[in-house]
Rosetta silent file (secondary structure, phi, psi, omega in degrees, C-alpha in Angstrom):
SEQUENCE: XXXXXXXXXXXXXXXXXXXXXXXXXXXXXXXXXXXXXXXXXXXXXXXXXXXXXXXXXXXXXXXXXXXXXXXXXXXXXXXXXXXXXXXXXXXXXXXXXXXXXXXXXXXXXXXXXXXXXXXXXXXXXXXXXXXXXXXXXXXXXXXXXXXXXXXXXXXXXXXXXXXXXXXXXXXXXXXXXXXXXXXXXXXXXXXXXXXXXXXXXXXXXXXXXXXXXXXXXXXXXXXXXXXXXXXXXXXXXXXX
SCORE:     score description
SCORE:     0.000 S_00000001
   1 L     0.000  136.020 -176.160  262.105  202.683  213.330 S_00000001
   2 L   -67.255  151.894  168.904  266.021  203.667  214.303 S_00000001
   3 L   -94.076  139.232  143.690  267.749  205.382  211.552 S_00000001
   4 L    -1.501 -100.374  178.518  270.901  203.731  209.865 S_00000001
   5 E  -104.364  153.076  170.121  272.683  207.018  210.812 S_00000001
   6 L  -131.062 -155.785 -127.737  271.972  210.444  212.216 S_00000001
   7 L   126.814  167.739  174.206  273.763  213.794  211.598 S_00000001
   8 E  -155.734  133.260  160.289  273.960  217.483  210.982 S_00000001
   9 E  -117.552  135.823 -169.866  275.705  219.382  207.942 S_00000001
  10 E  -129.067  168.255  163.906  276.378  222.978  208.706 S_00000001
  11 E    73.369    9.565 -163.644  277.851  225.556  207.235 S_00000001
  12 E   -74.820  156.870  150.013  277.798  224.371  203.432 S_00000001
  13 E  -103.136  126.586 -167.505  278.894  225.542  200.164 S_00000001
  14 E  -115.096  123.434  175.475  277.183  224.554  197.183 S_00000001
  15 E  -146.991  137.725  155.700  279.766  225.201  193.569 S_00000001
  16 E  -127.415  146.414  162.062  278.596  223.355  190.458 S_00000001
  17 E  -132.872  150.720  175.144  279.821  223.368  187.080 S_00000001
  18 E   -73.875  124.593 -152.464  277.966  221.949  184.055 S_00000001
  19 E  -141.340  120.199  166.387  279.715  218.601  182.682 S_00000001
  20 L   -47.413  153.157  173.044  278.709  216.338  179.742 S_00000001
  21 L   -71.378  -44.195  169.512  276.953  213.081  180.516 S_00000001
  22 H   -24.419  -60.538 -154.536  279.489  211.196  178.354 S_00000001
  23 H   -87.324   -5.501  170.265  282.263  212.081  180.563 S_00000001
  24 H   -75.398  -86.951 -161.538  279.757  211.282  183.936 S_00000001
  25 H    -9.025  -42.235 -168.792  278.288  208.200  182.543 S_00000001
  26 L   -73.988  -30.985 -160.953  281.504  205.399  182.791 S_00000001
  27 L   -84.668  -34.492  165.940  281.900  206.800  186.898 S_00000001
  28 L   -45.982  130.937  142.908  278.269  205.777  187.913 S_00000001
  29 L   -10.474  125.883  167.175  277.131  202.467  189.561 S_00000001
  30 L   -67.884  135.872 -173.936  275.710  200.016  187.081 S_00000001
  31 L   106.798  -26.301 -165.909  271.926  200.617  186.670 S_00000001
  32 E  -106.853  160.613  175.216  272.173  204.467  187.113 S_00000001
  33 L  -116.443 -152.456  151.312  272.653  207.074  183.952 S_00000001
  34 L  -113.907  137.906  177.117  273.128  210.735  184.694 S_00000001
  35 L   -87.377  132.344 -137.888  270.897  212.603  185.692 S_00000001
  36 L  -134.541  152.278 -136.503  270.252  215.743  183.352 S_00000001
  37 E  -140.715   85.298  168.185  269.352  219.286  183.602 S_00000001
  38 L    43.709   61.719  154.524  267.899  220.758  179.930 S_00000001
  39 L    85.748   -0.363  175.308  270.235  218.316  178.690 S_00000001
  40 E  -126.989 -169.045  150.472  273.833  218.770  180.775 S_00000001
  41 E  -123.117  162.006 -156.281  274.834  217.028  184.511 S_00000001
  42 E  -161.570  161.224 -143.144  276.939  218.334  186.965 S_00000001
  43 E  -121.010  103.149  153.881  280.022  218.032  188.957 S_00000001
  44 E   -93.788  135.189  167.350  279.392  219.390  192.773 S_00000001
  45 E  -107.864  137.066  170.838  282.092  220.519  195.093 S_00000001
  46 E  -108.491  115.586  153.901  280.628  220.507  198.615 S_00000001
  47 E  -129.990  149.383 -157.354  282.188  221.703  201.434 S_00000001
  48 E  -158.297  172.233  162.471  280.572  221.717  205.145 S_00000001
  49 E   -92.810  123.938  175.195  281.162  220.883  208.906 S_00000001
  50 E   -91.301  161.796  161.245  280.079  217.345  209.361 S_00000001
  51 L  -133.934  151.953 -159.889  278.563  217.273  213.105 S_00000001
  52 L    17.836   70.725  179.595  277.593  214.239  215.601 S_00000001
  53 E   -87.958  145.229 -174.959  276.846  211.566  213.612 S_00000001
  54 L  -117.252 -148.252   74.070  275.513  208.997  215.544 S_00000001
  55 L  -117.658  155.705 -161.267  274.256  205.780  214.820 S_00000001
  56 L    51.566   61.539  140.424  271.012  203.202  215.687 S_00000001
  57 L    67.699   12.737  178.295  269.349  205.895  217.296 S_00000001
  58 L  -101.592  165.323 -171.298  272.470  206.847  219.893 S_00000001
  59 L   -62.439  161.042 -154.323  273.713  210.397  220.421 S_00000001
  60 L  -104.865  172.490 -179.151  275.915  211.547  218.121 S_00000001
  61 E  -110.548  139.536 -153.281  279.680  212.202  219.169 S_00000001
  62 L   -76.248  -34.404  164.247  281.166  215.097  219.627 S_00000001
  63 L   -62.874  -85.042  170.145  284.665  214.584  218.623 S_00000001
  64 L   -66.573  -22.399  163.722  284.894  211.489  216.531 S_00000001
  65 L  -110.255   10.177  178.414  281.757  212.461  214.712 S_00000001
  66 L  -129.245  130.993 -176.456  282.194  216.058  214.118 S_00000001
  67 E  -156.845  131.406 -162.889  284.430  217.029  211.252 S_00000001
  68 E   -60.854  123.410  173.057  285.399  219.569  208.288 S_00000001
  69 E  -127.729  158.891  165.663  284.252  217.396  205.024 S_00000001
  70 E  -144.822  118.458 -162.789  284.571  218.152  201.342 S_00000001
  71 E  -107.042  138.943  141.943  282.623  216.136  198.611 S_00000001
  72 E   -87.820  120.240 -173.622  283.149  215.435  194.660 S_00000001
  73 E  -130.290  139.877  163.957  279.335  214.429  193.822 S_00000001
  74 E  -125.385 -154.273  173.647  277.624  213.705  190.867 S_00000001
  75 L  -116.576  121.968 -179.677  273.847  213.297  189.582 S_00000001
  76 L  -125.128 -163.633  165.681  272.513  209.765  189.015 S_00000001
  77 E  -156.975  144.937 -170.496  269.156  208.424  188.640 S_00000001
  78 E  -137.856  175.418  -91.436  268.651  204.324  188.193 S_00000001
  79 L  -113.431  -41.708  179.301  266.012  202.149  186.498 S_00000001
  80 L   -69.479   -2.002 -172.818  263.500  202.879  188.950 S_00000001
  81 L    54.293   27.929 -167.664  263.772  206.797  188.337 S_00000001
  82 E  -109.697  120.636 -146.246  264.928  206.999  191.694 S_00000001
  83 E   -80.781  148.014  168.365  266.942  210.322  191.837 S_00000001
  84 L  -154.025 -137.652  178.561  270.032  210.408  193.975 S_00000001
  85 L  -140.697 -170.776 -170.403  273.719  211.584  194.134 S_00000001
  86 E  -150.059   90.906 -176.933  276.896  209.654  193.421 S_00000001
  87 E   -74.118  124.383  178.241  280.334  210.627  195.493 S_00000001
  88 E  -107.709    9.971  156.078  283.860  210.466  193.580 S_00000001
  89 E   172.097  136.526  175.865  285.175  211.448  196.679 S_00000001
  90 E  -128.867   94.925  175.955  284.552  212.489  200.319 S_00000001
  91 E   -52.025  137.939 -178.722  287.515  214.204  201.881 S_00000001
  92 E  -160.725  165.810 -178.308  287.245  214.440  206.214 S_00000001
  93 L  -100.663 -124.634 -128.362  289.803  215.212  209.000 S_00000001
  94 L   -43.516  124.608  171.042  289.195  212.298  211.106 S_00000001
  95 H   -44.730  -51.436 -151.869  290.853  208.936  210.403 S_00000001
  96 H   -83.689  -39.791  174.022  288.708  206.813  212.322 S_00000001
  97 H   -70.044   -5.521 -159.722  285.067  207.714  210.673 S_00000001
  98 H   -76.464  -63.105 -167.609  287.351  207.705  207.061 S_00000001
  99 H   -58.077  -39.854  176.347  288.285  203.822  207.884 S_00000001
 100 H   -67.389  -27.441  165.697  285.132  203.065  208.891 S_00000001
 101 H   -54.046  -53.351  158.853  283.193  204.577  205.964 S_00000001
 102 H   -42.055  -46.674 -170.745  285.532  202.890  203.742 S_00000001
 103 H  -104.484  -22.154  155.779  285.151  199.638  205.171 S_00000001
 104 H  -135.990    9.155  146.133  281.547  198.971  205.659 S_00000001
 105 L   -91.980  -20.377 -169.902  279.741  201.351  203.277 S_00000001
 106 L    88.663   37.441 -159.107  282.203  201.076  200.269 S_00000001
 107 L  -129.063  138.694 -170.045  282.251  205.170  200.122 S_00000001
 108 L   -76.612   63.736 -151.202  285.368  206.789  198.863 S_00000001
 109 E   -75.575  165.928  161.193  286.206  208.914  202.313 S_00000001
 110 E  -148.685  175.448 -169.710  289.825  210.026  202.226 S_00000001
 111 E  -107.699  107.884 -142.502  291.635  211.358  204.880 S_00000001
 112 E  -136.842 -172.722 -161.799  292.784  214.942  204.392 S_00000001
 113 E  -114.260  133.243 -179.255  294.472  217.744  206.491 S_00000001
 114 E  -125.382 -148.067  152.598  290.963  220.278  206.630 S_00000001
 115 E   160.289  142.100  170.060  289.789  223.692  208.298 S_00000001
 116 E  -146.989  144.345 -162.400  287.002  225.847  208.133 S_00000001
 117 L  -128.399  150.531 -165.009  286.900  229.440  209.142 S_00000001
 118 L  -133.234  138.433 -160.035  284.279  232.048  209.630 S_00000001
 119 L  -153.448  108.212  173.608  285.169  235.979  209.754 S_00000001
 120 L    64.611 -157.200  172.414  281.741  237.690  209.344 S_00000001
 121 L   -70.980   -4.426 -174.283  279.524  236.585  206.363 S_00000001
 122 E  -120.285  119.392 -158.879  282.513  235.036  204.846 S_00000001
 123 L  -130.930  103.856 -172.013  283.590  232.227  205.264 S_00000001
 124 L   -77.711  137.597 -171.190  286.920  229.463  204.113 S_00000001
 125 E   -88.625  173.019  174.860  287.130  225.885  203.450 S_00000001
 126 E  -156.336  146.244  178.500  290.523  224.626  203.289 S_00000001
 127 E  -163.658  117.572 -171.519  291.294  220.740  202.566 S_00000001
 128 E  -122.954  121.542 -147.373  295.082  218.648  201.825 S_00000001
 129 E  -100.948  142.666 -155.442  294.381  215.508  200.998 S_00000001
 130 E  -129.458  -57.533  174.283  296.867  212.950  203.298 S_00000001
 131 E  -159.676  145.718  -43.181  295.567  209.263  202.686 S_00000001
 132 L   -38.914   -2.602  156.490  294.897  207.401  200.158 S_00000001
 133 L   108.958 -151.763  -38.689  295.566  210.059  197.889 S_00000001
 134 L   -19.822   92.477 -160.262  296.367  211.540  195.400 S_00000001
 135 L   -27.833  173.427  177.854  298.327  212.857  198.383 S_00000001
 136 L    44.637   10.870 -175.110  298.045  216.668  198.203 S_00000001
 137 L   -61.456 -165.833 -168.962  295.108  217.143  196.056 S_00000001
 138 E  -160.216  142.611  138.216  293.389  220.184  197.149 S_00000001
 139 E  -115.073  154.650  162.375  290.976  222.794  198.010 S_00000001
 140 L  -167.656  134.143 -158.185  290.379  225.985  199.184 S_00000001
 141 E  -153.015  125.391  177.616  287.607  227.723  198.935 S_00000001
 142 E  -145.394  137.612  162.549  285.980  231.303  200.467 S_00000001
 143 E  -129.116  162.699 -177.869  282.617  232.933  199.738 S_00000001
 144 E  -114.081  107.606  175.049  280.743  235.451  200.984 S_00000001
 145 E   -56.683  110.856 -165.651  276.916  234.539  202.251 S_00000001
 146 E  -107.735 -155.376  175.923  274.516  236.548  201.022 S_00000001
 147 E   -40.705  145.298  153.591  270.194  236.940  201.227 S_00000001
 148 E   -45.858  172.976 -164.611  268.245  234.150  201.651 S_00000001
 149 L  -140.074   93.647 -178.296  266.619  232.281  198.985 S_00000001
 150 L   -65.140  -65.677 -166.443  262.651  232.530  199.316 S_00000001
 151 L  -112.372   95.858 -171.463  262.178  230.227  196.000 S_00000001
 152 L   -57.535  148.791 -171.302  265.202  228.351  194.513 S_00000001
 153 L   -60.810 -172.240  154.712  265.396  228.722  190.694 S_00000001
 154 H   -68.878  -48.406  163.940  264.867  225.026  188.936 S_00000001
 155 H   -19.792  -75.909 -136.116  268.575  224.576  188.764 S_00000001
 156 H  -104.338  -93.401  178.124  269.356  225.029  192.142 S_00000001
 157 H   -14.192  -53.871 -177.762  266.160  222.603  193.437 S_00000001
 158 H   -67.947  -29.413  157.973  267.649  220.124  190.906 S_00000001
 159 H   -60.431  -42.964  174.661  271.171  220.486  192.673 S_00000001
 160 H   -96.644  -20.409 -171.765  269.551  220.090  196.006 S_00000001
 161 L   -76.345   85.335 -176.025  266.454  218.650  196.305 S_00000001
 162 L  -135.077  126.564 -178.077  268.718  215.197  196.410 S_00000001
 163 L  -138.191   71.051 -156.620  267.440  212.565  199.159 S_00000001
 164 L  -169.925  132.531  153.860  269.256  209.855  198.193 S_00000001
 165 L  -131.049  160.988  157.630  272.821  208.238  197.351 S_00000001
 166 L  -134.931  147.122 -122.248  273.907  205.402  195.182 S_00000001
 167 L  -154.899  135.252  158.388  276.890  203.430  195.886 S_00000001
 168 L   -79.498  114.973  158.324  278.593  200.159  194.567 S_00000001
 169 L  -132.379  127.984  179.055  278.678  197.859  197.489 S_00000001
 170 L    56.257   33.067  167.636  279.827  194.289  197.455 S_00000001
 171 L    97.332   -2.395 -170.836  279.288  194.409  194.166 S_00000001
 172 L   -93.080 -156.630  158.573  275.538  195.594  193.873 S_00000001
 173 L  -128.077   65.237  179.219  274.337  198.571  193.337 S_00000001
 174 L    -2.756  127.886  150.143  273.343  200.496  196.517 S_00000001
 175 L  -137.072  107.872  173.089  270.326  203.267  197.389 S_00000001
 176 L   -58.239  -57.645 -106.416  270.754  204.751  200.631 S_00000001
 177 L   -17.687  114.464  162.911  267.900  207.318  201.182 S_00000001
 178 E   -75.157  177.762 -162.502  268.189  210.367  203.591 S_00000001
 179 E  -159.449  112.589  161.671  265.545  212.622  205.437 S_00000001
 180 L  -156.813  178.484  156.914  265.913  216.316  206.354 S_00000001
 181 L   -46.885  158.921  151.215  264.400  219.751  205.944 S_00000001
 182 L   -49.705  115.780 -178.739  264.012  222.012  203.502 S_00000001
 183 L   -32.578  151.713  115.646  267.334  223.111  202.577 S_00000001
 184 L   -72.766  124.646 -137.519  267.650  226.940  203.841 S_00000001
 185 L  -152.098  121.001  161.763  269.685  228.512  200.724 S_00000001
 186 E  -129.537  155.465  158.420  271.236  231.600  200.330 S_00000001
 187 E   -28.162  156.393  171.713  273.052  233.539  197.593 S_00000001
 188 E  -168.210  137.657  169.341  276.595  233.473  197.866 S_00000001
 189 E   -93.902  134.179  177.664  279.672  235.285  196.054 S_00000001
 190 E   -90.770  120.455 -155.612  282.793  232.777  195.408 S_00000001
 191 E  -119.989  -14.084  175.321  285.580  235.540  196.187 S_00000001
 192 E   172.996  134.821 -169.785  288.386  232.044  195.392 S_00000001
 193 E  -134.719  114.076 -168.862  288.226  228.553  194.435 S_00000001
 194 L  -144.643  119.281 -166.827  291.343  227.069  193.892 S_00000001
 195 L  -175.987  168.266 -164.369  291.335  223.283  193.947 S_00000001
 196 L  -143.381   -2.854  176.645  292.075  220.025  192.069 S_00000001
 197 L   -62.310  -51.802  160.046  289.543  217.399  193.571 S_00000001
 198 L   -32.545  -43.463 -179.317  287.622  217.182  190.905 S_00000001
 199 H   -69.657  -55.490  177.905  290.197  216.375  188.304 S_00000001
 200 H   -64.146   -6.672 -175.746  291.578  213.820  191.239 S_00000001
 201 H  -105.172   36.289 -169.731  288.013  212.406  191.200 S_00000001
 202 L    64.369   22.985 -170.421  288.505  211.217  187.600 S_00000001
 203 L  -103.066 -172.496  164.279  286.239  213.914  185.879 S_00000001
 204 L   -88.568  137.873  168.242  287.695  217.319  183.629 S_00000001
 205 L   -58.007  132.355  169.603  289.228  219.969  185.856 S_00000001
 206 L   -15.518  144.634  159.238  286.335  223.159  185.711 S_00000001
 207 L  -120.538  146.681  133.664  286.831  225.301  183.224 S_00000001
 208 L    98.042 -165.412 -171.265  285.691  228.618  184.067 S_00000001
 209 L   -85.090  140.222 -158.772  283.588  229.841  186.893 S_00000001
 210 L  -102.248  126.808 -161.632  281.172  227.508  188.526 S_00000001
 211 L   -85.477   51.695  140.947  277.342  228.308  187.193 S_00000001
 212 L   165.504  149.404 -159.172  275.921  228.254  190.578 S_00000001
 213 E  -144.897  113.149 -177.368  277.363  228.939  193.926 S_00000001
 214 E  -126.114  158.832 -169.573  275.172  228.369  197.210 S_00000001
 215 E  -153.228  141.928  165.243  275.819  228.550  200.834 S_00000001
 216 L  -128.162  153.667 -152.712  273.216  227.057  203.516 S_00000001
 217 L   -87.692  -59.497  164.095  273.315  227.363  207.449 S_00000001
 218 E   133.012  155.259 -164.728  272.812  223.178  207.512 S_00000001
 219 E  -136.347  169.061  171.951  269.909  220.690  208.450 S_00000001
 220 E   -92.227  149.539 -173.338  269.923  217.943  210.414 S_00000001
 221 L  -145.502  140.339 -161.196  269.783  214.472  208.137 S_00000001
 222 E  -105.598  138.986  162.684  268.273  210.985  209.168 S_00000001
 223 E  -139.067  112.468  155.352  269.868  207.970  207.060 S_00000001
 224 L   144.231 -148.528  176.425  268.607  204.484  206.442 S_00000001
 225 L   -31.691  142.321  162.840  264.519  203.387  206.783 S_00000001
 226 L  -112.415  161.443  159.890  262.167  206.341  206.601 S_00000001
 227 L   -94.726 -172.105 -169.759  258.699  206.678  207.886 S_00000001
 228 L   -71.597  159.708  175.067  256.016  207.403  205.828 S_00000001
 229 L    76.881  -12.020 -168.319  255.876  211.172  204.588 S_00000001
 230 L   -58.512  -71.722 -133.238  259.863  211.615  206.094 S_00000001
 231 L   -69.258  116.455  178.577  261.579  212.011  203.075 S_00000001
 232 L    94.345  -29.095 -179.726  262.277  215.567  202.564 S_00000001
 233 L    56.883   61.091  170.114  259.699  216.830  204.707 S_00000001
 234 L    84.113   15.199  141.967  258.012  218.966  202.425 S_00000001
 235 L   -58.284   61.712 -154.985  260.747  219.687  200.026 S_00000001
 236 L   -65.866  155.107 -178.354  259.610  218.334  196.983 S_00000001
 237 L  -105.349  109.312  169.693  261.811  217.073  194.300 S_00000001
 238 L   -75.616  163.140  172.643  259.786  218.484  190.858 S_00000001
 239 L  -109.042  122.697 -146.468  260.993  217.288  187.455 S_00000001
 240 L   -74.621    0.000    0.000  262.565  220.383  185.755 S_00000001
C-alpha cells in the first residue's frame, strides 16, 4: 500500500519543558486530553532539516521538499487511547510546501526566514517567522551532541516514542499515523535557546531551563496506511 507521504528528518533537537495540563487542555482537538507524564505534559520545541518529502509512493524532491523546520508540539491522547502529538505551530523556509500544508491538511505551517548550521558536534537552528505571523517570532537555538543513548530514560521514550498526530480537519478530529525507526538519541548540552514560539503558539513562555534536551542524526518516516507490524518498527511505546 503507497504511503500518504514519505520523508526524512535529520539533524533534530529535542527541548521540552514540563507544562500543566490545564493550560494544554483548551489547545487540543476535541476528543483528545493531554497526555501525562507522573502527572505533568509538555511543550516540545523541535528543530530539524526536513528532507524529500515525496508523496503516493514518488521520489521525494530535492528542493521543494527539503527544508529547515521548527515545531511547537504538544502531547495528546483521544478516546481510543491512541497516543499522538498535537502541533501549535510548524515553522519551514519554503512557501510552497507551507501553502500546501495549510490548505489540504489543516496544519499550522508558517513561513519563516530559517538556517541550520553545523561546526563540529555543535550545531544552530535559527528561525524568523515571515507569514502569517506573529511576524518575527523567533528562535535560535545551538547545542552540542553528545554520546549516544543505549536505553532512553522513561521520559525521553514518552517524548519520542510518538507515531502519530492529531489534527482538526474540516471540522473532525484527525489521526494521521507515521512509521519509522527507532529513534537514534543522543545526549546533548543546550549552550543557547533564545526564542518566543512557544508563547506565539498560545502556551506560557518556558520558565527556566528545558528538563530534557536531545539531539538525533534523523530517520526516515512513512505517513498515511501502515502495514501490519510497520508502526515503529520495533520501538515500542510502553506506558510510563
Amino acid at each position: 500500500m503507497r504511503p500518504l507521504l514519505t520523508q526524512s528528518w535529520l539533524d533534530l533537537a529535542f527541548l521540552h519543558w514540563a507544562v500543566d495540563p490545564a493550560d494544554v487542555a483548551p489547545l487540543l482537538p476535541p476528543g483528545t486530553v493531554p497526555d501525562t507524564f507522573d502527572g505533568a505534559t509538555y511543550v516540545g520545541l523541535v528543530a530539524f532539516r526536513m528532507y524529500r518529502v515525496g508523496g503516493l509512493g514518488l521520489p521525494g524532491i530535492p528542493y521543494l521538499g527539503t527544508f529547515p523546520e521548527t515545531n511547537v508540539r504538544l502531547y495528546s491522547v483521544d478516546e481510543r487511547g491512541r497516543r499522538g502529538v498535537v502541533f501549535r505551530s510548524l515553522d519551514a523556509s519554503r512557501l510552497i510546501p507551507v501553502l500546501v500544508a495549510r490548505a489540504a491538511f489543516r496544519l499550522p505551517y508558517v513561513w519563516s526566514r530559517m538556517g541550520i548550521e553545523r561546526s563540529g558536534d555543535t550545531l544552530t537552528y535559527t528561525s524568523t517567522r515571515r507569514w502569517p505571523g506573529p511576524r518575527g517570532a523567533r528562535s535560535r537555538i545551538v547545542l552540542r551532541a553528545g554520546d549516544a543513548i543505549e536505553e532512553p530514560t522513561p521520559l525521553e521514550h514518552f517524548l519520542t516514542a510518538r507515531w502519530a498526530l492529531h489534527s482538526s480537519l474540516f471540522g473532525r478530529t484527525a489521526y494521521l499515523p507515521n512509521a519509522h525507526p527507532q529513534w537514534p538519541l543522543h545526549r546533548a548540552e543546550l549552550l543557547e535557546c533564545d526564542e518566543d514560539l512557544v508563547a506565539a503558539g498560545g502556551l506560557p513562555a518556558p520558565a527556566g531551563e528545558p528538563v530534557s534536551v536531545l539531539y538525533s542524526p534523523g530517520v526516515p518516516v512513512r505517513f498515511g496506511p501502515q502495514r501490519r507490524g510497520a508502526r515503529g518498527r520495533g520501538h515500542r511505546l510502553r506506558n510510563p
